[in-house]
C-alpha positions in Angstrom: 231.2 145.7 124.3 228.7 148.4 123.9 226.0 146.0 124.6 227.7 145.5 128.0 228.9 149.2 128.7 225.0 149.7 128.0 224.0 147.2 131.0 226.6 148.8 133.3 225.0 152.1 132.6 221.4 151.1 133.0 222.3 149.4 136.2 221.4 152.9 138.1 219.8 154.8 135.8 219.5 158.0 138.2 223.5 157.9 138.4 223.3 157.5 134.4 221.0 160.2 134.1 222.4 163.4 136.2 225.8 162.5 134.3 224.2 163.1 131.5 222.2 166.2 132.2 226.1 167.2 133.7 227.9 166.7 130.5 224.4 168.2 128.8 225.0 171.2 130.8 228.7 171.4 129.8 227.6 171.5 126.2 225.2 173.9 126.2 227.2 176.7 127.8 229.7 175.9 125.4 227.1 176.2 122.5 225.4 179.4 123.7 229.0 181.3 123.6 229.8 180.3 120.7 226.2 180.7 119.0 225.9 184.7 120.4 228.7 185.7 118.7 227.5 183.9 115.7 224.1 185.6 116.0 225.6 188.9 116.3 227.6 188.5 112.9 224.1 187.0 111.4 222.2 189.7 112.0 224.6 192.3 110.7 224.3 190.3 107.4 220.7 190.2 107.7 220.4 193.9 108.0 222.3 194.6 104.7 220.2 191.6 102.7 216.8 193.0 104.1 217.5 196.4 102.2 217.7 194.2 98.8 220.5 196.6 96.5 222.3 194.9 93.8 224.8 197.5 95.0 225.5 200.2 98.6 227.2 203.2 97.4 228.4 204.9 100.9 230.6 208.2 101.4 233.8 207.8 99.8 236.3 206.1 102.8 233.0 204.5 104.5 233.2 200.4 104.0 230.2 200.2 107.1 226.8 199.7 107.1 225.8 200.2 111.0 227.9 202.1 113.0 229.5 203.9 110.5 228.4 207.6 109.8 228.3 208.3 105.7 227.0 211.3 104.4 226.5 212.0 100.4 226.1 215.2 98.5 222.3 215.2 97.0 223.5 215.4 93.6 225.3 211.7 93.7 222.2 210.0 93.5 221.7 211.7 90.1 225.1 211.1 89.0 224.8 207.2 90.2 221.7 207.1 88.3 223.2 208.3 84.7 225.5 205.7 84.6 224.7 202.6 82.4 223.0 199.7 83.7 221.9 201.5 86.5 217.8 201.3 86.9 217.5 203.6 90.1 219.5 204.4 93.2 216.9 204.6 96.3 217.8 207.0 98.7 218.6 205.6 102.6 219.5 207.9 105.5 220.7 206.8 108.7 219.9 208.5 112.0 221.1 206.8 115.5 219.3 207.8 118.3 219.0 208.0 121.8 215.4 206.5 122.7 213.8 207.8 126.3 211.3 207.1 128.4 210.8 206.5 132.1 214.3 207.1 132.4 215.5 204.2 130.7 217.8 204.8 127.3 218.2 202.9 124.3 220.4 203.7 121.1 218.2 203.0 118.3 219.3 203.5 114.6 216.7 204.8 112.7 216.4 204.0 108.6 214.6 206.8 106.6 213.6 205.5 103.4 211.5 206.3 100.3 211.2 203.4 97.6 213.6 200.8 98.8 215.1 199.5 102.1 212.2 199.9 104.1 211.4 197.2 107.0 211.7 193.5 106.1 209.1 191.0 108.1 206.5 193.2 109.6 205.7 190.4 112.8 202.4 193.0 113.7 200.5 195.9 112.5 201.3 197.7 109.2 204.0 199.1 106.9 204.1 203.0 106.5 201.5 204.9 105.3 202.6 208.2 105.8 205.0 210.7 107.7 203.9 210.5 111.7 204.2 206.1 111.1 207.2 204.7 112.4 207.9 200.7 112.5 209.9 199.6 115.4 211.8 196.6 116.3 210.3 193.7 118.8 213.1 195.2 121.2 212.0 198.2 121.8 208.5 197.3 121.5 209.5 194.9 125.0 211.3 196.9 126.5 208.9 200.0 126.6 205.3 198.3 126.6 204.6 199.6 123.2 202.1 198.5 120.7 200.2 199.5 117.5 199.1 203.0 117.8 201.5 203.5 120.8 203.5 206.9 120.4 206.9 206.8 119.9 208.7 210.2 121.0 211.9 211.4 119.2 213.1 214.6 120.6 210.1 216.3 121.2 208.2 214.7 118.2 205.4 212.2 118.2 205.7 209.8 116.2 203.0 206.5 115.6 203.9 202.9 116.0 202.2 201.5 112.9 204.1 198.3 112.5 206.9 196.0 115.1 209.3 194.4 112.9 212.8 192.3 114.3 215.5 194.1 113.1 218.8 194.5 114.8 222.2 194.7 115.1 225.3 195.8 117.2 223.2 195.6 120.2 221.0 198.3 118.6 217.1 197.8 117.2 216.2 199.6 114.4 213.4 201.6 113.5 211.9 202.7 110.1 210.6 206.2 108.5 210.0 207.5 105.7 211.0 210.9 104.0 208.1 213.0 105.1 208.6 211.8 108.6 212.6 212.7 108.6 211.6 216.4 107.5 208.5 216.6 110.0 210.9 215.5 112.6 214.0 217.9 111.5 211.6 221.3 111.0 209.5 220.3 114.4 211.6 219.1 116.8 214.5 219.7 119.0 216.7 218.5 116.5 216.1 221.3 114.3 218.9 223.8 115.3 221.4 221.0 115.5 220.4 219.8 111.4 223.7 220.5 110.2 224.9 217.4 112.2 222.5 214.7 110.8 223.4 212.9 107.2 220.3 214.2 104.8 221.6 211.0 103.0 223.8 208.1 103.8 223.0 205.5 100.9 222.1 205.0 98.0 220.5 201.3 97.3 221.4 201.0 93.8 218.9 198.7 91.8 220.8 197.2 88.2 218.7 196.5 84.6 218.3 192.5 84.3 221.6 190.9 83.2 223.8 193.4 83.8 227.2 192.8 85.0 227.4 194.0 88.8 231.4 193.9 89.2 231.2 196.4 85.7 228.9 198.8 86.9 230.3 198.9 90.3 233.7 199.5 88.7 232.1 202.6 86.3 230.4 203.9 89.3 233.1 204.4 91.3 235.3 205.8 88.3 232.4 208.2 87.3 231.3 209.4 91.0 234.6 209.9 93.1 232.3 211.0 95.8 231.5 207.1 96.7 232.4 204.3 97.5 230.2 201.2 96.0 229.9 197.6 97.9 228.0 194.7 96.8 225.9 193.4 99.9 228.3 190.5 100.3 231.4 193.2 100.4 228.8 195.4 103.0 228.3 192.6 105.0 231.8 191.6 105.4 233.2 195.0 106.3 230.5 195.3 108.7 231.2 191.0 109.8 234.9 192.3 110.3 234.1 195.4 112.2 232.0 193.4 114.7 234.5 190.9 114.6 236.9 193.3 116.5 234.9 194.0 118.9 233.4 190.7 119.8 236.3 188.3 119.4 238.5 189.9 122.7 235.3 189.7 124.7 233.6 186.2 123.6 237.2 184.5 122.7 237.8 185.0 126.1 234.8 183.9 127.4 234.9 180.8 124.7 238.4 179.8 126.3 237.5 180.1 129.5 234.3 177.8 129.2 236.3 175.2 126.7 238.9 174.8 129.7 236.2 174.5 132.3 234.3 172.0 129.8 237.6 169.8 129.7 237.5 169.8 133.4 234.1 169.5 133.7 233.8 166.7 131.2 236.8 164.7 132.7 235.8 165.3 136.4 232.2 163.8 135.6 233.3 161.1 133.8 236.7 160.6 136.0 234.3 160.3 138.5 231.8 158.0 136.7 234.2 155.5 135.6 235.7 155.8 139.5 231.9 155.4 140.9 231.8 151.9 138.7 235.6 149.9 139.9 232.8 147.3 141.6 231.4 146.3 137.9 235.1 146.1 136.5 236.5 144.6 139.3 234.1 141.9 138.7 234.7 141.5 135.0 239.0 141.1 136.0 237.6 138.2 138.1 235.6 136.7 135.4 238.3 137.2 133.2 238.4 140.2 131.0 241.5 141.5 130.2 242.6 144.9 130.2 241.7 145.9 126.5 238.2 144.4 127.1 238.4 146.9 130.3 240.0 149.8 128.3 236.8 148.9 125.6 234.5 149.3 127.7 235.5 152.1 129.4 235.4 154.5 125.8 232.0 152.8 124.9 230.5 153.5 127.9 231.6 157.1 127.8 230.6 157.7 124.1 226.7 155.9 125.4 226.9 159.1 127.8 228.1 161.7 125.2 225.4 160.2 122.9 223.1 160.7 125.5 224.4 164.4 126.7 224.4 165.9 123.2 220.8 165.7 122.2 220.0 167.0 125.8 222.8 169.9 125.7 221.1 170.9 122.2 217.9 170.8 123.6 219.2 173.1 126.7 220.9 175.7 124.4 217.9 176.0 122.1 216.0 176.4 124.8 218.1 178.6 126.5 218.9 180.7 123.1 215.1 181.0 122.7 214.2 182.5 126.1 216.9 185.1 125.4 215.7 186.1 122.5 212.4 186.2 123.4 213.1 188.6 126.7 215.5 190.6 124.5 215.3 189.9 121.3 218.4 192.0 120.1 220.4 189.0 121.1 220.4 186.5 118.6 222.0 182.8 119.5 222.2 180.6 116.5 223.0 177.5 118.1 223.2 175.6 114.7 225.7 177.2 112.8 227.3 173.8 110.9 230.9 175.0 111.7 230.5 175.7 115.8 228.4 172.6 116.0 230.0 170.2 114.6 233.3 171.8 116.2 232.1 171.5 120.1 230.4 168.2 119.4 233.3 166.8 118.1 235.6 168.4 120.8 232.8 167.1 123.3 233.4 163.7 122.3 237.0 164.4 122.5 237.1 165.2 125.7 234.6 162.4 127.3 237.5 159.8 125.6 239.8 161.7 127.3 238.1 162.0 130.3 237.4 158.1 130.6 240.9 157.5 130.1 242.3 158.8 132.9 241.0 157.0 135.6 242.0 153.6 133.8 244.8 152.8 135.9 242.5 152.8 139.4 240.7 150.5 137.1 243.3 147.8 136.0 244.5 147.5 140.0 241.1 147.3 141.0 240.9 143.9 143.5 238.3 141.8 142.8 238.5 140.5 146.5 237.8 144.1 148.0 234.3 144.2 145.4 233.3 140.9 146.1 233.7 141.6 149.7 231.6 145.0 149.4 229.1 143.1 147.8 
């Protein structure tokens, strides 16, 4: 039967083919909802495995990474430090920002760092080399037209693009500095008599001797230094997962819905349609004597040839589609392959072609063979 749903098909290829791109279409909406939200909670994760801690020790009551505000005494880092099986706890200070120029603002969230947590990938230039270097994300590099050597003003302090990284998250890109560049920017700039406002610390990224037991140390830390709270990355990433979660799941769940429902109509209208377009072809099969079950066959294998068609060309569409995005604003990632959301909408794809084949099947069974001939 799918030898002869295959010849019905390729009996007008252009028909064949613009269903498919339709149902193509269908699929790759539904895959680029689906993989932005995805993206979103990917590169929150990203962000907390590019500072590479064993463990984040965070203001006591703060279970965020990024869009949390955590501010620890100085002396923690030494008290973090004395406890066993601790190697060193790198300092990390985060500074969100509002980036200007030509009248165009962007919340950045800058990391100051000094011997861990620094910028992951650099994709041009160099790393820091001393307090006036900054590292930037590809966004804002875009966005703003800057490159290597470009100045990059924070209140009233110039700052030098030495390196453009991709790093971001929450709809934010990040930038890097180091120490020397967080007090040049404090004592020089218009942020100086507003200092009691900005973290001098946030994190600490806690690096553990070989073999020692994380869950332990986390445990003693957080007995031994009630000033923190310690997370392993996974724990970080999580919180931070959960956070986003509750703000992208009204939004995008909507959205999801709303293209799921037009996909079922979509999907059944195109192929309601198809199977509607083709009574001629089964109307001459009842005359030569196929029954309805060989009808009914051939109906589902014809629509699962389209859907086996459509899929590779609505993956091809979102990947294509996710790439452009990212590459015009590359603070949106799409992950269109993320096992569990593909293997969910192709499976609900091929759902709904069944279903959509199925319903024109009775216009099908009373089709007249008579009436086709006489078209014919």
């Amino acid at each position: 039967m799918f030898r002869l749903a295959w010849k019905h098909l390729t009996c007008d290829v252009l028909r064949t083919a613009m269903t498919a791109v339709a149902l193509a279409s269908v699929i790759a909406v539904i895959l680029v909802l689906d993989g932005f939200e995805q993206g979103q909670y990917r590169q929150l994760q990203k962000v907390i495995a590019e500072r590479h801690a064993d463990l984040f020790a965070a203001q006591a009551g703060v279970s965020n990474f990024v869009a949390a505000r955590s501010s620890l005494p100085q002396l923690s880092r030494e008290a973090v430090e004395s406890v066993a099986g601790v190697v060193n706890a790198h300092p990390l200070t985060a500074l969100p920002i509002i980036y200007k120029q030509e009248g165009k603002l962007t919340p950045v969230y800058i990391l100051v760092y000094d011997t861990r947590g620094g910028p992951g990938e650099i994709l041009a230039g160099n790393n820091i080399r001393d307090g006036r270097d900054i590292v930037i994300d590809q966004t804002l590099a875009k966005r703003y037209g800057l490159g290597i050597g470009d100045t990059f003003v924070v209140s009233d302090f110039d700052f030098r693009v030495s390196g453009i990284t991709d790093e971001a998250a929450f709809f934010m890109p990040f930038a890097f500095v180091n120490y020397d560049g967080m007090i040049d920017l404090f004592l020089e700039s218009q942020i100086a008599p507003d200092l009691s406002t900005f973290p001098l610390l946030s994190f600490l990224l806690i690096e553990l001797e070989p073999g020692a037991d994380r869950k332990a140390v986390q445990a003693a830390i957080e007995k031994g230094v009630r000033e923190v709270d310690v997370f392993t990355p996974e724990e970080l990433a999580a919180q931070d997962v959960g956070m986003a979660r509750t703000f992208y799941r009204p939004i995008m769940g909507l959205l999801a819905s709303v293209a799921w429902v037009m996909g079922l109509l979509v999907v059944g209208l195109i192929l309601y349609a198809d199977v509607r377009g083709r009574r001629r072809n089964f109307a001459v099969m009842k005359a030569l004597g196929f029954r309805h079950r060989h009808l009914v066959t051939v109906v589902l294998a014809q629509s699962l040839l389209l859907m086996l068609l459509a899929i590779p060309a609505g993956l091809l569409i979102a990947q294509g589609t996710a790439a452009y995005i990212h590459s015009v604003a590359p603070v949106y990632l799409i992950r269109i392959y993320e096992p569990a959301i593909f293997f969910r909408t192709i499976l609900a794809s091929l759902f709904l072609a069944l279903l959509g084949a199925l319903i024109p099947l009775r216009s099908v069974w009373r089709s007249d063979p008579m009436l086709a001939f006489q078209e014919t």
